[in-house]
Biopython code that builds the backbone (N, CA, C, O; Angstrom):
import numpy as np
from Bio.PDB.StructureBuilder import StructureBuilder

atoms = [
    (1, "UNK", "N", (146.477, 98.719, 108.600)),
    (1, "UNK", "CA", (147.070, 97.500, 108.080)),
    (1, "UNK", "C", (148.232, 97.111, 108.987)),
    (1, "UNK", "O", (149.046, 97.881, 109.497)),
    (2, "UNK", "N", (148.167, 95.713, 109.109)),
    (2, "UNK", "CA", (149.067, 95.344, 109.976)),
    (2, "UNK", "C", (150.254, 94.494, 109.092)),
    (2, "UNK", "O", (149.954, 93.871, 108.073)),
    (3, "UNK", "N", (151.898, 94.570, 109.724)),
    (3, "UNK", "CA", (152.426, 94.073, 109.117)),
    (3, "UNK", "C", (152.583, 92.762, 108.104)),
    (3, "UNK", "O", (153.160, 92.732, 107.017)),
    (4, "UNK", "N", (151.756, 91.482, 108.931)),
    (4, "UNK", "CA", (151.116, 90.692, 108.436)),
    (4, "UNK", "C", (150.093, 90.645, 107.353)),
    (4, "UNK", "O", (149.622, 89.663, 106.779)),
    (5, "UNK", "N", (149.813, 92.099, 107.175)),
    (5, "UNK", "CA", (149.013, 92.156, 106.050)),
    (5, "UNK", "C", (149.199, 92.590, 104.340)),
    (5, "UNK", "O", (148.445, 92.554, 103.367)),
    (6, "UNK", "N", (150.810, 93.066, 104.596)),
    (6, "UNK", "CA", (151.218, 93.153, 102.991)),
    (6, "UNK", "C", (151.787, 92.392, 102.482)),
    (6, "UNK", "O", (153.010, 92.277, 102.409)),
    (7, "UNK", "N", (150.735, 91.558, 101.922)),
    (7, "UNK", "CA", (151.620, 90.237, 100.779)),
    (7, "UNK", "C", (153.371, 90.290, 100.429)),
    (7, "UNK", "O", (154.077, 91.105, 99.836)),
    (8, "UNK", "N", (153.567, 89.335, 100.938)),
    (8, "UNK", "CA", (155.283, 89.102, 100.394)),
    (8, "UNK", "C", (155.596, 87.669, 99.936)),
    (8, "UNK", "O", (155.697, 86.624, 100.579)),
    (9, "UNK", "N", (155.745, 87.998, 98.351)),
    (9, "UNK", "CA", (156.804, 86.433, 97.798)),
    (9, "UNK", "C", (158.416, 86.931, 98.132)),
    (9, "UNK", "O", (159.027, 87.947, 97.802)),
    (10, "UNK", "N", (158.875, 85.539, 99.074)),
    (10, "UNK", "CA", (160.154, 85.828, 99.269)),
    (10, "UNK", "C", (160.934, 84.189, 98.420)),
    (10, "UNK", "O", (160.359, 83.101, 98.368)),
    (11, "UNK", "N", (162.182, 84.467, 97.918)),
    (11, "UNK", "CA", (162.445, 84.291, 97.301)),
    (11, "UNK", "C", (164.267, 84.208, 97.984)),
    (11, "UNK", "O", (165.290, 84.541, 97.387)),
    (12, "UNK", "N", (164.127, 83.619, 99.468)),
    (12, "UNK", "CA", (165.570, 83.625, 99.740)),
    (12, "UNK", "C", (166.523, 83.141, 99.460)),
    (12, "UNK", "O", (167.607, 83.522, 99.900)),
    (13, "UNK", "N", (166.331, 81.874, 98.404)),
    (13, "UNK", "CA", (167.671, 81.435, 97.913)),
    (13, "UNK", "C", (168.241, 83.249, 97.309)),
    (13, "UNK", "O", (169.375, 83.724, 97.256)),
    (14, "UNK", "N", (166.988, 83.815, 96.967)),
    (14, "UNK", "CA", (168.152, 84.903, 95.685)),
    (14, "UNK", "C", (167.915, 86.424, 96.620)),
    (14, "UNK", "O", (167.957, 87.582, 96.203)),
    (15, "UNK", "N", (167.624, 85.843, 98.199)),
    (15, "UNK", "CA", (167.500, 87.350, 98.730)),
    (15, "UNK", "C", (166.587, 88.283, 98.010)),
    (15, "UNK", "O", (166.965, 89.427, 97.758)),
    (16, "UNK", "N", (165.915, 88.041, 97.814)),
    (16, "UNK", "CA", (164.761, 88.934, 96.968)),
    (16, "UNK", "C", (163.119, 88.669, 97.607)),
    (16, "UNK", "O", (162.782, 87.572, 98.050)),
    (17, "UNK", "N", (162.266, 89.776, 97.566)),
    (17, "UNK", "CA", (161.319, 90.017, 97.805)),
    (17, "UNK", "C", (160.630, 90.611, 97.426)),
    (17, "UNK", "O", (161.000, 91.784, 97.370)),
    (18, "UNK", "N", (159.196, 90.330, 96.899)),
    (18, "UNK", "CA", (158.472, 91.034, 96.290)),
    (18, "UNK", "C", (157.236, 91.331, 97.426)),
    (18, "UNK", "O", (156.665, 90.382, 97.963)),
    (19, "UNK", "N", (156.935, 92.534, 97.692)),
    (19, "UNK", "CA", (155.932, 93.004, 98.530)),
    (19, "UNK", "C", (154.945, 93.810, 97.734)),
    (19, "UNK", "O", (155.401, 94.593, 96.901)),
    (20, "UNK", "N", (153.479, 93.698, 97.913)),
    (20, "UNK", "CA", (152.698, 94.252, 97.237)),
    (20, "UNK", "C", (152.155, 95.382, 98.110)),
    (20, "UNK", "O", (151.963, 95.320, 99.324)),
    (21, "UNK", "N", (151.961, 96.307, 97.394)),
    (21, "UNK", "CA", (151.598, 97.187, 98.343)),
    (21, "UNK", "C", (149.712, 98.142, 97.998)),
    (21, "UNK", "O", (149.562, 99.092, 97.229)),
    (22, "UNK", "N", (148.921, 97.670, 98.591)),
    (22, "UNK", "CA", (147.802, 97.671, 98.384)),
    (22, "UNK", "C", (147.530, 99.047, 99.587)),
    (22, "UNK", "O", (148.135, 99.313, 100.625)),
    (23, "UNK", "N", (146.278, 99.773, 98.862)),
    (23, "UNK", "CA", (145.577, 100.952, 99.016)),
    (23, "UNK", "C", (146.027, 101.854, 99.734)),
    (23, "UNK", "O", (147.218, 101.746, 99.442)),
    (24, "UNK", "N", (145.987, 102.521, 100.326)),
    (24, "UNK", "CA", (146.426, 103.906, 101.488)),
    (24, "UNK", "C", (148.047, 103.450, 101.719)),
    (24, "UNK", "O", (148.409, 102.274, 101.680)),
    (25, "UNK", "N", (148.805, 104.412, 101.926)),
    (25, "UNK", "CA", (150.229, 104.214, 102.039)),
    (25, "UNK", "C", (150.660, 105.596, 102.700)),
    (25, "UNK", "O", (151.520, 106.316, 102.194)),
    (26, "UNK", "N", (149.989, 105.899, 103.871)),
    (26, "UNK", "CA", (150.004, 106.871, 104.804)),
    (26, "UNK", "C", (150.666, 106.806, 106.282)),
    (26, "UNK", "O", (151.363, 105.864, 106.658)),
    (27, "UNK", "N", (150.311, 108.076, 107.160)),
    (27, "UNK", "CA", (150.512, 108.281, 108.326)),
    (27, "UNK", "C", (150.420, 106.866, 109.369)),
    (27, "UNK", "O", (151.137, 106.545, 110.317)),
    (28, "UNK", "N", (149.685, 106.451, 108.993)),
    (28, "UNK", "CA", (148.669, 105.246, 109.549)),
    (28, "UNK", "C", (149.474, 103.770, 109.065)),
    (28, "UNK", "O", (149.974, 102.935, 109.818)),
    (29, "UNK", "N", (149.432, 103.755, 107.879)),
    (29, "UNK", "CA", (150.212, 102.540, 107.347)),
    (29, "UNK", "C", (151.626, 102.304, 107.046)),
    (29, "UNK", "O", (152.266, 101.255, 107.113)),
    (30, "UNK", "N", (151.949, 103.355, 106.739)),
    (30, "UNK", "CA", (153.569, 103.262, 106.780)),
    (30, "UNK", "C", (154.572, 102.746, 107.962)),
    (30, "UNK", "O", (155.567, 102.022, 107.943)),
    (31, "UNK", "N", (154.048, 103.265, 108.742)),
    (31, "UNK", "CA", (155.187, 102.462, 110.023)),
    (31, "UNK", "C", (155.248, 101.274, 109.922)),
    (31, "UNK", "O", (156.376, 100.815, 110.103)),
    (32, "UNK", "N", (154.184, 100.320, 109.620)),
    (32, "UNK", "CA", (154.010, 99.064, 109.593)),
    (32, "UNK", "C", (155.239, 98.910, 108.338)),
    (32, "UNK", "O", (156.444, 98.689, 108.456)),
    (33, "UNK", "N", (154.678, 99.051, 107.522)),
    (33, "UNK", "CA", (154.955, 98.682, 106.198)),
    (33, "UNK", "C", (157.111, 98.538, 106.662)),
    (33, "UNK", "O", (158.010, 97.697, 106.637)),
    (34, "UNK", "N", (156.866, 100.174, 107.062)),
    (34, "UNK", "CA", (158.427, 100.059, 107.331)),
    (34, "UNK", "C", (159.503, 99.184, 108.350)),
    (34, "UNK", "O", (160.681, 98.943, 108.089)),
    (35, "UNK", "N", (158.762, 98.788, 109.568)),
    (35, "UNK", "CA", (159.210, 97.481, 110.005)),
    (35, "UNK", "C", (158.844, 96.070, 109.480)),
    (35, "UNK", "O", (159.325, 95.197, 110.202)),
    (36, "UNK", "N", (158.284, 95.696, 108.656)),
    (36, "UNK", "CA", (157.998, 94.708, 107.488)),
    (36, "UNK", "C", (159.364, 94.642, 106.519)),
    (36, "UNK", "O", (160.165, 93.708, 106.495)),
    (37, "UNK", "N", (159.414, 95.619, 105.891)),
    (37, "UNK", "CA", (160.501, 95.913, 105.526)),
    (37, "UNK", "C", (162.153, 95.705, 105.715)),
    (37, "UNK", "O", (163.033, 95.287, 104.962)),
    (38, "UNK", "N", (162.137, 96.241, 107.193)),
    (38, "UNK", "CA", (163.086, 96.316, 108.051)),
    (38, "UNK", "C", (163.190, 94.904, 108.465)),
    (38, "UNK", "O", (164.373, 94.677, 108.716)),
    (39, "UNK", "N", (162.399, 93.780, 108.657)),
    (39, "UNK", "CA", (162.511, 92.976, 109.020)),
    (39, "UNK", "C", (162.837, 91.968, 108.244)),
    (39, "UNK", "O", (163.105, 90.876, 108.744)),
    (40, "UNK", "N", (162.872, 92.209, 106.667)),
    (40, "UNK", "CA", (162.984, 91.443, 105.473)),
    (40, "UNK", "C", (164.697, 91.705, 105.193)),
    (40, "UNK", "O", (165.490, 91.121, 104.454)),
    (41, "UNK", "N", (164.783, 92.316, 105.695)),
    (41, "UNK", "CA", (166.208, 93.452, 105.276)),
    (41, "UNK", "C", (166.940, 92.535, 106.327)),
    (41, "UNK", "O", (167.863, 91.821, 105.934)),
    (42, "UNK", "N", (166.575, 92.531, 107.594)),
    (42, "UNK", "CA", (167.171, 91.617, 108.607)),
    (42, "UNK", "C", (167.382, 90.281, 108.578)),
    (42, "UNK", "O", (168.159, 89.581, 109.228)),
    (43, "UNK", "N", (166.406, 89.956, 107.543)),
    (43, "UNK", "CA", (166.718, 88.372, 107.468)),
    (43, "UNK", "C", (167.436, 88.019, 106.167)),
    (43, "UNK", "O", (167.528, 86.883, 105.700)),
    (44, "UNK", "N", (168.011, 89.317, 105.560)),
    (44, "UNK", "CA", (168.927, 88.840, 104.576)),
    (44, "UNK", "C", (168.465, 89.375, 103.094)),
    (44, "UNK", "O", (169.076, 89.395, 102.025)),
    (45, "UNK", "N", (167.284, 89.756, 103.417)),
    (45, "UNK", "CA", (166.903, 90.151, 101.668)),
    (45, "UNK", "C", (167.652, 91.691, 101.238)),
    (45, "UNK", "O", (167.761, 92.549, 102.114)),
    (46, "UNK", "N", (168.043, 91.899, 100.126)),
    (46, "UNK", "CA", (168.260, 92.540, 99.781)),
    (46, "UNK", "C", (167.981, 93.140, 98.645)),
    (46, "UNK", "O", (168.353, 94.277, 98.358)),
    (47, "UNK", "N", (167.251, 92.341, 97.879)),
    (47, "UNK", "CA", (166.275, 93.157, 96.532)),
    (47, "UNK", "C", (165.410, 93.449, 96.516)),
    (47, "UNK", "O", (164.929, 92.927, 95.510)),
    (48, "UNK", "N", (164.612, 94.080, 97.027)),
    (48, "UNK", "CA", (162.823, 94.632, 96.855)),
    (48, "UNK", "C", (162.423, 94.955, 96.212)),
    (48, "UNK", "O", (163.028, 95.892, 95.689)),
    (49, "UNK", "N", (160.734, 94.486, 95.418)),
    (49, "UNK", "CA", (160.912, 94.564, 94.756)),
    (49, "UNK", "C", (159.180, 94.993, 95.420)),
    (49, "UNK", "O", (158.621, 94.257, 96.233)),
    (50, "UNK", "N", (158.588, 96.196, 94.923)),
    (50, "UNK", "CA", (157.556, 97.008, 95.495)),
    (50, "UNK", "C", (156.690, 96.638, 94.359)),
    (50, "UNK", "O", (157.046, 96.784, 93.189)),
    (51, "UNK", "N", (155.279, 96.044, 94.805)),
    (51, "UNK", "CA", (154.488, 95.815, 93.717)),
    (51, "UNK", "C", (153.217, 97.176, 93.893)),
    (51, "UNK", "O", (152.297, 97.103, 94.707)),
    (52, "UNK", "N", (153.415, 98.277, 93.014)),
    (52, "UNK", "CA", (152.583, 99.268, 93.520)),
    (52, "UNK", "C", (151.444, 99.566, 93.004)),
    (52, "UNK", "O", (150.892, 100.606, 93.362)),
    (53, "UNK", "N", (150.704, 98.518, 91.823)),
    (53, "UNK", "CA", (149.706, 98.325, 91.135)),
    (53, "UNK", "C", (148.531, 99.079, 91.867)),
    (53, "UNK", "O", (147.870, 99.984, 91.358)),
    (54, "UNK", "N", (148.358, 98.535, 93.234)),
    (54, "UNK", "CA", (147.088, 98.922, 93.819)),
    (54, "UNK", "C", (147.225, 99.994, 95.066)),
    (54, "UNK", "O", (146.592, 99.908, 96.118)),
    (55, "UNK", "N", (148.162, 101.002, 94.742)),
    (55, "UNK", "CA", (148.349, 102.112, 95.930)),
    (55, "UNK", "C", (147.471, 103.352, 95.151)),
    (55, "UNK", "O", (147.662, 104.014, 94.131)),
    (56, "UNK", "N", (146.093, 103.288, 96.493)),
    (56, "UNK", "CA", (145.179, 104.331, 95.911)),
    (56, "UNK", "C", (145.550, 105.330, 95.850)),
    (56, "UNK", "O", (145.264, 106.055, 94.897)),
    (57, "UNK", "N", (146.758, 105.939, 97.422)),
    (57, "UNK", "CA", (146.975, 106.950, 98.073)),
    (57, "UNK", "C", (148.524, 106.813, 98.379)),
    (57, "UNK", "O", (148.909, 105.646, 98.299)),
    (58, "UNK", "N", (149.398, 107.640, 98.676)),
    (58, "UNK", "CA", (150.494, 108.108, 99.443)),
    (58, "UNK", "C", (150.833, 109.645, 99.503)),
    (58, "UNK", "O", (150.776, 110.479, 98.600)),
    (59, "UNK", "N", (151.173, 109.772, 100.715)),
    (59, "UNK", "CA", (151.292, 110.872, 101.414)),
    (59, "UNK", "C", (152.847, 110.839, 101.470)),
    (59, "UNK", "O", (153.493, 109.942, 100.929)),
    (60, "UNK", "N", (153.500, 112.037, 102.268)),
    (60, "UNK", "CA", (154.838, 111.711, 102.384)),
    (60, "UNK", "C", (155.565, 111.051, 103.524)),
    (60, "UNK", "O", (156.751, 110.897, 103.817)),
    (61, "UNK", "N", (154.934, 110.870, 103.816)),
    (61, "UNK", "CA", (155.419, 109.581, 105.118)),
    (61, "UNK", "C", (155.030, 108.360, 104.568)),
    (61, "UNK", "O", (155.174, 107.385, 105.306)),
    (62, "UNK", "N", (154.723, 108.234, 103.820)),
    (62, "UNK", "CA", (154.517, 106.295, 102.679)),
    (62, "UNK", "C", (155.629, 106.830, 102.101)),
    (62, "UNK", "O", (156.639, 106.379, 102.640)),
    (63, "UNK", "N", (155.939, 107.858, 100.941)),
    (63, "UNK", "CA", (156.658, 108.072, 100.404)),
    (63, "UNK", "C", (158.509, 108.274, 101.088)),
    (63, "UNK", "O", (159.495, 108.380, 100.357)),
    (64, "UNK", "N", (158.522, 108.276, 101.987)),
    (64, "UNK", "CA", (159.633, 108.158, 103.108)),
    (64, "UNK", "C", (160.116, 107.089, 103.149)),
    (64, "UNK", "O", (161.276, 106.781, 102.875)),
    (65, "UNK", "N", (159.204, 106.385, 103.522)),
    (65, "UNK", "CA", (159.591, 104.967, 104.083)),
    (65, "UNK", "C", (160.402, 104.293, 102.815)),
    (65, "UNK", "O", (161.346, 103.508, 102.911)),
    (66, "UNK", "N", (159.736, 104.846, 101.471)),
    (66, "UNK", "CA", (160.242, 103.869, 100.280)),
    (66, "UNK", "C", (161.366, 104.604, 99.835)),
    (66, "UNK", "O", (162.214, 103.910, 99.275)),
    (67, "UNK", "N", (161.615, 105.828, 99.925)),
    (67, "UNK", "CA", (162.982, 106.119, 99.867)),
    (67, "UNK", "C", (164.219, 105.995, 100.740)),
    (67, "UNK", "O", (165.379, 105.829, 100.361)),
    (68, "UNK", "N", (163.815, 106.092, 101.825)),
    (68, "UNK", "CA", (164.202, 105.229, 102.950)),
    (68, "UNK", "C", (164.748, 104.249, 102.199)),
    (68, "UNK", "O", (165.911, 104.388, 101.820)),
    (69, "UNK", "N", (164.092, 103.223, 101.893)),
    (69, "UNK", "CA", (164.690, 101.738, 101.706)),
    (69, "UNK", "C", (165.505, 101.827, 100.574)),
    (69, "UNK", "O", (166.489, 101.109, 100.397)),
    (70, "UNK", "N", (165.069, 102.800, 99.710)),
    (70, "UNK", "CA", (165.949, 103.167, 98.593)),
    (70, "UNK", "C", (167.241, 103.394, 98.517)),
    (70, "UNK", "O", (168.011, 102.811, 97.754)),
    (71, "UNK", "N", (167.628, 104.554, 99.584)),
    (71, "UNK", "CA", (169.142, 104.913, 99.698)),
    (71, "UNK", "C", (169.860, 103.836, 100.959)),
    (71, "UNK", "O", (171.043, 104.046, 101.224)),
    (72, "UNK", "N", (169.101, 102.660, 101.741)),
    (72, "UNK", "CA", (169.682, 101.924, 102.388)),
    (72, "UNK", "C", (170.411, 100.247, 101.696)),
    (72, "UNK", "O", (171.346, 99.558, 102.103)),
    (73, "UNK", "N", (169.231, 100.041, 100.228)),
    (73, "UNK", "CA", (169.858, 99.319, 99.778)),
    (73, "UNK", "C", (170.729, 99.787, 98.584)),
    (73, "UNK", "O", (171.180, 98.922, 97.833)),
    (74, "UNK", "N", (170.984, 101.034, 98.367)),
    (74, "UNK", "CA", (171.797, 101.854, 97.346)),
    (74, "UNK", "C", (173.470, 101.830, 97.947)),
    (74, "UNK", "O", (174.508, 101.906, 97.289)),
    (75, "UNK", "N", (173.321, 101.720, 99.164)),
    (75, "UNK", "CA", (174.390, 102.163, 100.376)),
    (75, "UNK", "C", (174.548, 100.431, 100.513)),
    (75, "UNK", "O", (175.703, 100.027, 100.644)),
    (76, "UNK", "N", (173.992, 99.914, 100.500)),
    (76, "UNK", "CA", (174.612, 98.058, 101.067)),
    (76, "UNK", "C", (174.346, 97.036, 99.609)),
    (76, "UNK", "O", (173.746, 95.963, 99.550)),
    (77, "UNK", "N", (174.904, 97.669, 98.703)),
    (77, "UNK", "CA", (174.962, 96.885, 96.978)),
    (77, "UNK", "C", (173.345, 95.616, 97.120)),
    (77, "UNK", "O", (173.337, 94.392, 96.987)),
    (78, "UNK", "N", (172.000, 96.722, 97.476)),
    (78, "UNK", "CA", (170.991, 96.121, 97.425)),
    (78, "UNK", "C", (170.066, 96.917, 96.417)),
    (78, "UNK", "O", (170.283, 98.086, 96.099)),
    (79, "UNK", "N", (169.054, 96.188, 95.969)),
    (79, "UNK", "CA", (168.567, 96.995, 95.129)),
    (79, "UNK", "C", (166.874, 96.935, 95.149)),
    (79, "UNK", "O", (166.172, 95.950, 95.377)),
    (80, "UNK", "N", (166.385, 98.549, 94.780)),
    (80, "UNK", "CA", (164.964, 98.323, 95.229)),
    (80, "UNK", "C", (163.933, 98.686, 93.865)),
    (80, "UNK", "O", (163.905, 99.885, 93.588)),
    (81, "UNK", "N", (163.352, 98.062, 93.266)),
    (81, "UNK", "CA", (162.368, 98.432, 92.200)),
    (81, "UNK", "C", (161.149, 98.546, 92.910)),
    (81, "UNK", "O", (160.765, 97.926, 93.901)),
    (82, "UNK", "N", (160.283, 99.952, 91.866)),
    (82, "UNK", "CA", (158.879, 99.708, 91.842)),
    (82, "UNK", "C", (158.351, 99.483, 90.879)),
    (82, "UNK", "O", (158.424, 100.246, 89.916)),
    (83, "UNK", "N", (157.680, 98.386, 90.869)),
    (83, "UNK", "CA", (156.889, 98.047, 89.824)),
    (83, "UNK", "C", (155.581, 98.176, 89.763)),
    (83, "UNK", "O", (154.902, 98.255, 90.787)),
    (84, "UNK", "N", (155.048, 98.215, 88.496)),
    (84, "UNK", "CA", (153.775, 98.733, 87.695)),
    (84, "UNK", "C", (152.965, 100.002, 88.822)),
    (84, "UNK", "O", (152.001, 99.686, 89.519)),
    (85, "UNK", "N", (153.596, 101.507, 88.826)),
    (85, "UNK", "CA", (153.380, 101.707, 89.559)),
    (85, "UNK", "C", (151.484, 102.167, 88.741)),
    (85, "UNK", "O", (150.997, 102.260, 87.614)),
    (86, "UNK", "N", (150.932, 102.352, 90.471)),
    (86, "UNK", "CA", (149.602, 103.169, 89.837)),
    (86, "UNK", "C", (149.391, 104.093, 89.346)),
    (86, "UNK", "O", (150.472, 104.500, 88.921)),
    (87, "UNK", "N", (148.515, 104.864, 89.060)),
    (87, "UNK", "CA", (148.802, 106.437, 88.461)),
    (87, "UNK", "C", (149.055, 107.053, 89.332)),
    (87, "UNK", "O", (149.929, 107.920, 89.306)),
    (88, "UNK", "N", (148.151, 106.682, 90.623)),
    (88, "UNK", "CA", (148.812, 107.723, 92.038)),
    (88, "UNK", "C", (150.249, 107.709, 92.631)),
    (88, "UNK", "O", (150.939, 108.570, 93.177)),
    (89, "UNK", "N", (150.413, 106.539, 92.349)),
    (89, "UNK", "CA", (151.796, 106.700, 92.734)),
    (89, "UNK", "C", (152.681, 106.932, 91.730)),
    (89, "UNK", "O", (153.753, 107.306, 92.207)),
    (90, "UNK", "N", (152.693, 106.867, 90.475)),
    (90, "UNK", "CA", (152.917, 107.347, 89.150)),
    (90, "UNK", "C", (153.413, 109.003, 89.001)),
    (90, "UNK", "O", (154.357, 109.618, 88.504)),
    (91, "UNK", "N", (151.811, 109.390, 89.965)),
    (91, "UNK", "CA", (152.113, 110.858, 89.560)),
    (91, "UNK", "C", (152.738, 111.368, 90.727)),
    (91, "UNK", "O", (153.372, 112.407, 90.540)),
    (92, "UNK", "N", (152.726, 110.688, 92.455)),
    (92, "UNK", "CA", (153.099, 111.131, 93.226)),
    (92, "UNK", "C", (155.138, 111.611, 93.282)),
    (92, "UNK", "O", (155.787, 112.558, 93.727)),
    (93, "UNK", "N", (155.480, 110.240, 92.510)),
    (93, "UNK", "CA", (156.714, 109.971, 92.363)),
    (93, "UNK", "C", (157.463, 111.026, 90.895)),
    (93, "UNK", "O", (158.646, 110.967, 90.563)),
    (94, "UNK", "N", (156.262, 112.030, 90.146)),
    (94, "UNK", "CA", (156.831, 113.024, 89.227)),
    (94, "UNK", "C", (156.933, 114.322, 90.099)),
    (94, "UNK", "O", (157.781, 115.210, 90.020)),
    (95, "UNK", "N", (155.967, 114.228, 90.868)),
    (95, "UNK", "CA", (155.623, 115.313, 91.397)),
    (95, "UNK", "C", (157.328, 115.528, 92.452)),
    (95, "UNK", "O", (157.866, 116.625, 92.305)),
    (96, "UNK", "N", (157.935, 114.663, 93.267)),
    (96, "UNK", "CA", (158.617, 114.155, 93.757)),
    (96, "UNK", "C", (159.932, 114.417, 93.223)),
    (96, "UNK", "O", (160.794, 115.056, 93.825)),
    (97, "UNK", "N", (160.029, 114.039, 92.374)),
    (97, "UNK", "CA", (161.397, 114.356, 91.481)),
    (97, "UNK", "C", (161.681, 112.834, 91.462)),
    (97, "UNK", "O", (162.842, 112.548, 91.167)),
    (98, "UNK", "N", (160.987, 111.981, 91.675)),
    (98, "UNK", "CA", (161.959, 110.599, 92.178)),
    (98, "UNK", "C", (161.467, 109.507, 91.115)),
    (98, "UNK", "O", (161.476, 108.280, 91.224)),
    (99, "UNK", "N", (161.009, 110.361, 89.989)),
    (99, "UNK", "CA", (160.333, 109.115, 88.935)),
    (99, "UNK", "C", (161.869, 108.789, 88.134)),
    (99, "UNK", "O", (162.035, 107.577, 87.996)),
    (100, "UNK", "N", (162.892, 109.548, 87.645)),
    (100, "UNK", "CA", (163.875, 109.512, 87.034)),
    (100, "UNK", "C", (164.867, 108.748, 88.044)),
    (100, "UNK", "O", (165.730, 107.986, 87.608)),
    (101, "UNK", "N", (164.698, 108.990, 89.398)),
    (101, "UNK", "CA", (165.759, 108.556, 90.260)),
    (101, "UNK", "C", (165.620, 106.606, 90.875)),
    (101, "UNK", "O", (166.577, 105.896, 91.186)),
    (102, "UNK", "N", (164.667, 106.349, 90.875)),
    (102, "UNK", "CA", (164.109, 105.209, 91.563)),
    (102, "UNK", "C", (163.845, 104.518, 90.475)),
    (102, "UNK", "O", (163.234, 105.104, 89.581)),
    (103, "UNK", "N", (164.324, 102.787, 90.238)),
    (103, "UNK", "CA", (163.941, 102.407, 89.357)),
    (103, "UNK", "C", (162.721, 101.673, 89.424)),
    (103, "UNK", "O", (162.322, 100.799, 90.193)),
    (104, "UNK", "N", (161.926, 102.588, 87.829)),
    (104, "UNK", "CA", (160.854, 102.122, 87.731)),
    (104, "UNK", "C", (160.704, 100.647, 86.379)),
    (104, "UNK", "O", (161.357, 100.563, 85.339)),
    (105, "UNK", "N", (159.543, 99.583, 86.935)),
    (105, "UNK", "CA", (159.085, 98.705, 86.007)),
    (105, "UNK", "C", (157.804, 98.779, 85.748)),
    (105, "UNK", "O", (157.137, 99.054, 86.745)),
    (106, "UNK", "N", (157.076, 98.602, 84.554)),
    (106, "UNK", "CA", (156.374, 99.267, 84.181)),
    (106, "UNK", "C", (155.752, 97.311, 83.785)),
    (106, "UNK", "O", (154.693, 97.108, 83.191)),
]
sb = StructureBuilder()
sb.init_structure("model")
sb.init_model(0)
sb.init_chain("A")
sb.init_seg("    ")
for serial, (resi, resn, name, xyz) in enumerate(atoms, 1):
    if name == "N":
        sb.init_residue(resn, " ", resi, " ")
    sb.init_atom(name, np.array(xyz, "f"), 0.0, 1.0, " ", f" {name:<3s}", serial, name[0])
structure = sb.get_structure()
């Protein structure tokens, strides 16, 4: 997947962004994902808002990247939700310790 390929409603009057994040969230896809990211961050957004409905898979390098963004907008009064996560990422994020820590929307 190429950066161009994860849906984003942006929403810059309010600095906010919603990115969806669809199937595999691996070795392979994450880098992308994370200069996507990085590049949303650069142009001023500061709320993310992770739509994780349809993440079949993550490994810990998907799982990086989103904590990553986690403690960068924790550190610059930005803020990052995941919402409706899947079960995989549901259970990846108990397994993790990071279901209590990361705010979840359901």
């Amino acid at each position: 997947m190429t950066s161009n390929d994860w849906p984003t409603d942006l929403d810059r009057e309010n600095a906010r962004a919603t990115v969806q994040l669809l199937g595999d969230l691996d070795l392979a896809t994450a880098p992308n994902l994370r200069d996507h990211l990085s590049r949303l961050y650069a142009r001023g957004t500061r709320t993310f808002v992770l739509d994780t409905s349809n993440v079949s898979f993550i490994d810990s390098v998907g799982l990086s990247v989103i904590v990553a963004l986690y403690r960068r907008c924790r550190e610059e009064d930005g803020e990052l939700v995941i919402k409706s996560p899947s079960r995989v990422m549901e259970r990846t994020l108990e397994v993790a310790g990071l279901y209590d820590v990361l705010n979840i929307a359901n």
